[in-house]
Each structure stands twice: as C-alpha cells, then as structure tokens.
C-alpha positions as CSV (number, residue, x, y, z in Angstrom):
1,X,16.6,-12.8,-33.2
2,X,13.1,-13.7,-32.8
3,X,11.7,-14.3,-29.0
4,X,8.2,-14.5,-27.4
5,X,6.9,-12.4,-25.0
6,X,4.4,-13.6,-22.2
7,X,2.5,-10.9,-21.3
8,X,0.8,-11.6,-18.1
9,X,-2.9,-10.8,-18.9
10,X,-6.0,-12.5,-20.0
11,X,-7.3,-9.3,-21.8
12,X,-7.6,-10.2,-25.5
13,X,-8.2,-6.7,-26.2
14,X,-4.9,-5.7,-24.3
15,X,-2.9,-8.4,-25.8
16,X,-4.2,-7.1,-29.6
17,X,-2.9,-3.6,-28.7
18,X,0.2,-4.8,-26.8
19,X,0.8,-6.7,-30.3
20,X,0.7,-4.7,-32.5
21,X,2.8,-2.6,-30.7
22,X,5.7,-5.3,-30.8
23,X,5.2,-5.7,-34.3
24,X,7.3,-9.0,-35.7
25,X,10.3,-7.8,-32.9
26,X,8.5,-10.0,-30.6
27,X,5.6,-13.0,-30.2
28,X,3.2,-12.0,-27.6
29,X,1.7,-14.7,-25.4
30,X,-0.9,-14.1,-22.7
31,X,-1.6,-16.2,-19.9
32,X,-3.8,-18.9,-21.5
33,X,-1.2,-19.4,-23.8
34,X,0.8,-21.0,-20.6
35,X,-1.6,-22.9,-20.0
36,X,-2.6,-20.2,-16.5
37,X,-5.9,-19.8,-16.3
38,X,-5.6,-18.3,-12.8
39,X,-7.0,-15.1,-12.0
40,X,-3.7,-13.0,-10.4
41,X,-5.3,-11.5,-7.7
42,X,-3.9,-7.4,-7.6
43,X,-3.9,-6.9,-4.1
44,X,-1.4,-4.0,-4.6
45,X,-2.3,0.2,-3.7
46,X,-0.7,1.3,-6.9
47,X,-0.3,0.3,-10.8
48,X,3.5,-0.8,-10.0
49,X,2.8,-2.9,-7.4
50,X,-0.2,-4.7,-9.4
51,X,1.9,-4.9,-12.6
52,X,4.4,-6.2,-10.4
53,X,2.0,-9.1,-8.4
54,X,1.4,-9.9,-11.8
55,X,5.0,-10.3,-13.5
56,X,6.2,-12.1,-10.6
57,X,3.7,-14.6,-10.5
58,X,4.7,-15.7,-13.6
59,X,8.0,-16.0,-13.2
60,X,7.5,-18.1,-9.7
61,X,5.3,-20.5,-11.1
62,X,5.9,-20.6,-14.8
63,X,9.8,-20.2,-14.3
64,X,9.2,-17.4,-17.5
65,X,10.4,-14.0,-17.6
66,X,7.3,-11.9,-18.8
67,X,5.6,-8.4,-18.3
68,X,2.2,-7.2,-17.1
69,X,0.8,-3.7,-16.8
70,X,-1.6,-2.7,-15.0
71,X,-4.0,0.4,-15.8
72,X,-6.2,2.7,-14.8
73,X,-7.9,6.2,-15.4
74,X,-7.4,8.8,-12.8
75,X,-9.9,11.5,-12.6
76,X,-9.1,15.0,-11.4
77,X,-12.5,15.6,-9.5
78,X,-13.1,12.3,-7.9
79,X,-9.5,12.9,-6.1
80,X,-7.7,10.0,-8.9
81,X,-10.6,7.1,-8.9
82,X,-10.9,4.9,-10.2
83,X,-7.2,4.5,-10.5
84,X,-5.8,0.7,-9.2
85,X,-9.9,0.2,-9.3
86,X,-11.0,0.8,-12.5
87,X,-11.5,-2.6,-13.7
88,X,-14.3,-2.7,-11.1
89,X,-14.9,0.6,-10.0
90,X,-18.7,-0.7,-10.2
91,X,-17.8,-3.3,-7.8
92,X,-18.1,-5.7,-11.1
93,X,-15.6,-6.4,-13.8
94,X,-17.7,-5.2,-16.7
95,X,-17.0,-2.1,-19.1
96,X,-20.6,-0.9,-19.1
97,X,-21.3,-1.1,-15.6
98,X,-17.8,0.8,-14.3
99,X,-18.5,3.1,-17.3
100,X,-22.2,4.0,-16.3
101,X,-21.1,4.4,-12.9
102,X,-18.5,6.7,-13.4
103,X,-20.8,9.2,-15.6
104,X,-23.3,9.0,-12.5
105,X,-20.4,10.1,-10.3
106,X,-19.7,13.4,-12.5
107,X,-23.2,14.0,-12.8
108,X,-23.0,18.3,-12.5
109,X,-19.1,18.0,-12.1
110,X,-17.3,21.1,-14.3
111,X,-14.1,19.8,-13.9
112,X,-13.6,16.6,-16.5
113,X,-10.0,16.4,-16.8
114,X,-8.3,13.0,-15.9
115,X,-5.6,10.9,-17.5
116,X,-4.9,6.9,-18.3
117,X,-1.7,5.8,-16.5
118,X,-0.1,2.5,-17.3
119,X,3.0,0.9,-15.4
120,X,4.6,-2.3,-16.9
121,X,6.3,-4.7,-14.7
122,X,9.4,-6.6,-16.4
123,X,10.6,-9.5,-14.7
124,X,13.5,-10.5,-16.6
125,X,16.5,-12.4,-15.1
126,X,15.0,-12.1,-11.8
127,X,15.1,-8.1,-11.7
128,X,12.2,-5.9,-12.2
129,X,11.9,-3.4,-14.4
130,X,9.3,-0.5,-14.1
131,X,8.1,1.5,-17.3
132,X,5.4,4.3,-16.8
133,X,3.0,5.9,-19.8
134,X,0.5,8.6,-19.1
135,X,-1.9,10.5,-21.2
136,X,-4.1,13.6,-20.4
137,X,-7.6,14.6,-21.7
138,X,-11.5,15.0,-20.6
139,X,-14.2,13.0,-20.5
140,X,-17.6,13.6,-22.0
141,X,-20.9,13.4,-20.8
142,X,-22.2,10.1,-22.9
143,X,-19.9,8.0,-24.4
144,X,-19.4,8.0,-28.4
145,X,-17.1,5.2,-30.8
146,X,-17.5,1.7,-30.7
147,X,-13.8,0.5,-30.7
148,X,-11.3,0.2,-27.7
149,X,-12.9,-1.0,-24.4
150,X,-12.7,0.2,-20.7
151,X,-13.4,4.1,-20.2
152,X,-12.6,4.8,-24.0
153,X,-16.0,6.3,-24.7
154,X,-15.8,9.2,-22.4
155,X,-12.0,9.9,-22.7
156,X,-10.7,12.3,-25.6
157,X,-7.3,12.9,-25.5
158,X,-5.6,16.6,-24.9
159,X,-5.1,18.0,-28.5
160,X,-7.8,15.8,-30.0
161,X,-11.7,16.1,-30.6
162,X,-12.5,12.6,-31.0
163,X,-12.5,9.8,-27.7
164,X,-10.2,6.6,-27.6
165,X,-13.4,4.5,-29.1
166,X,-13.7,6.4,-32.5
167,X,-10.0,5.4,-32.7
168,X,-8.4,2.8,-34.8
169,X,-6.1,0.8,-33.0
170,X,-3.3,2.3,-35.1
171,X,-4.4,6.0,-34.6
172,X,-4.8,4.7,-30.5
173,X,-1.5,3.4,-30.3
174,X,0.5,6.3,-31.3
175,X,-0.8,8.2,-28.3
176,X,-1.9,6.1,-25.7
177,X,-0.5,5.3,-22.0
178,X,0.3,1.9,-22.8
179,X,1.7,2.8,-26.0
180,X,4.0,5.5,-24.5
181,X,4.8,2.6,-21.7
182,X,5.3,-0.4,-23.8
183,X,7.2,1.6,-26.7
184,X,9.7,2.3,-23.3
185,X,10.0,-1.4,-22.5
186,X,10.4,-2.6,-26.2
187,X,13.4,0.7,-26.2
188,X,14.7,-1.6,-23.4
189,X,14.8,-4.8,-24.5
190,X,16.3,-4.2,-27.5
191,X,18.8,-2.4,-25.8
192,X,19.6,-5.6,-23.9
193,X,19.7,-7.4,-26.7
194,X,21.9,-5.2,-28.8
C-alpha cells in the first residue's frame, strides 16, 4: 500500500537522506509541503523531547500523524556539546560558523572521539514512538569532502578512514545515526502495517 510520510523538518538535506532511506515504501513530505512554514521552536533538554516538540506540533495543528528527529554530535572532551545545540552551537544556524567554532574549541584537545545521535519522534494514532541511532568516530583537525552538511567534515566514522562529507549519500546511509534510527522506525511501521 502506498502512504506518505510527513516528516517534520525543513532541512532539504535531511529530507533527501530520510528519502532515500524509505525508498518507494513511503512518500516523504517535509513541512513546506503542508503548507507550515513555521519554525518549531525545540525548547526541549534532550533529542527525544525536541523530536518530540516537533512530531506533536504537527499532529496538533495539521491533524497528521508524522515523525521528526532531531540530531546532534556529542563530543567526548567538551563533556557531550554540542549535543540538543548543534544546529547553533555558534549561536547562529549556519554549518560553517558551528563547524569553525567547534575546531577552535578542540584547539590542543587529544581526545577527538564523539558520536552523532539521532532520536525520531513518531506520532501516529496519538501515541509516540521513540527510535534512537548512534554512531561513533573522531574528528579531524580541518574538515575534508564536500557532501553531507552539519559536522560531516570533521567526523570519520569508527572503522573507516574517510569523514561523513567524502561520502555518497548511499555509502552515508548504510552507517549513519539516522540511518540506524529511521531503518528502526520504517522496521515499525511496516510491522503495523503487516
């Protein structure tokens, strides 16, 4: 049976991977496809409780059920920041700016080890449904790769030698947090279905 999806984000870069994720199981919709152009604020003090501002917004207003995520990279020596703050750990929302500002934080820091965490929020028949990925790996000095967005540049993944942004968005997907995360809630869903 074919259904939509509304994913709760405005993040075409998110929605891309999120897609082709789903594959042809699903049509994903982001928020402009609504018709909300509204910025959810995530007032929350963890990735659930964002994901979950998000998803329930939605549903209240929209009367859809949907999902949102929300992510973050946790570093080991800055005690889990950016975490629920990396979209504007620079105190903007821009990639280059929270990026820059991280690298000036590690400035003579050994310890690079730090991990992207995802939680997805499912609001489906007025329940909510958590789904968690995580993946672990280092981050460089400089970033390298043009794809991907975010803190892809500095991160490399544990068992790999190449960062999330000399990835294709195939290679990317068969390893990342959201991946693991979404592949969880798609396991769901057709569960439901089924």
């Amino acid at each position: 049976m074919y259904k939509q999806l509304v994913f709760a984000t405005n993040n075409q870069n998110k929605k891309q991977e999120i897609a082709a994720l789903v594959g042809s199981a699903y049509e994903v919709l982001n928020l402009k496809d609504i018709g909300c152009d509204v910025d959810i604020p995530e007032t929350g003090n963890s990735f659930a409780e964002n994901a979950t501002l998000k998803s329930t917004y939605v549903v209240k207003h929209y009367n859809i059920d949907c999902f949102a995520d929300d992510s973050g990279l946790e570093v080991d020596a800055l005690n889990n920041e950016p975490g629920i703050f990396s979209a504007r750990y620079s105190g903007v929302k821009d990639d280059k700016a929270n990026l820059e500002f991280l690298l000036k934080k590690l400035e003579g820091v050994a310890n690079r080890k730090a991990h992207f965490r995802t939680v997805i929020s499912l609001m489906l028949d007025q329940q909510n449904y958590l789904f968690e990925g995580a993946i672990e790996g280092t981050l460089l000095n400089k970033p390298i790769g043009e794809k991907g967005f975010g803190y892809d540049p500095i991160f490399v993944p544990e068992g790999y030698d190449i960062t999330f942004a000399e990835m294709d968005m195939e290679e990317k997907n068969r390893i990342s947090h959201r991946a693991i995360a979404t592949r969880k809630l798609i396991e769901f869903l057709n569960q439901k279905a089924s």
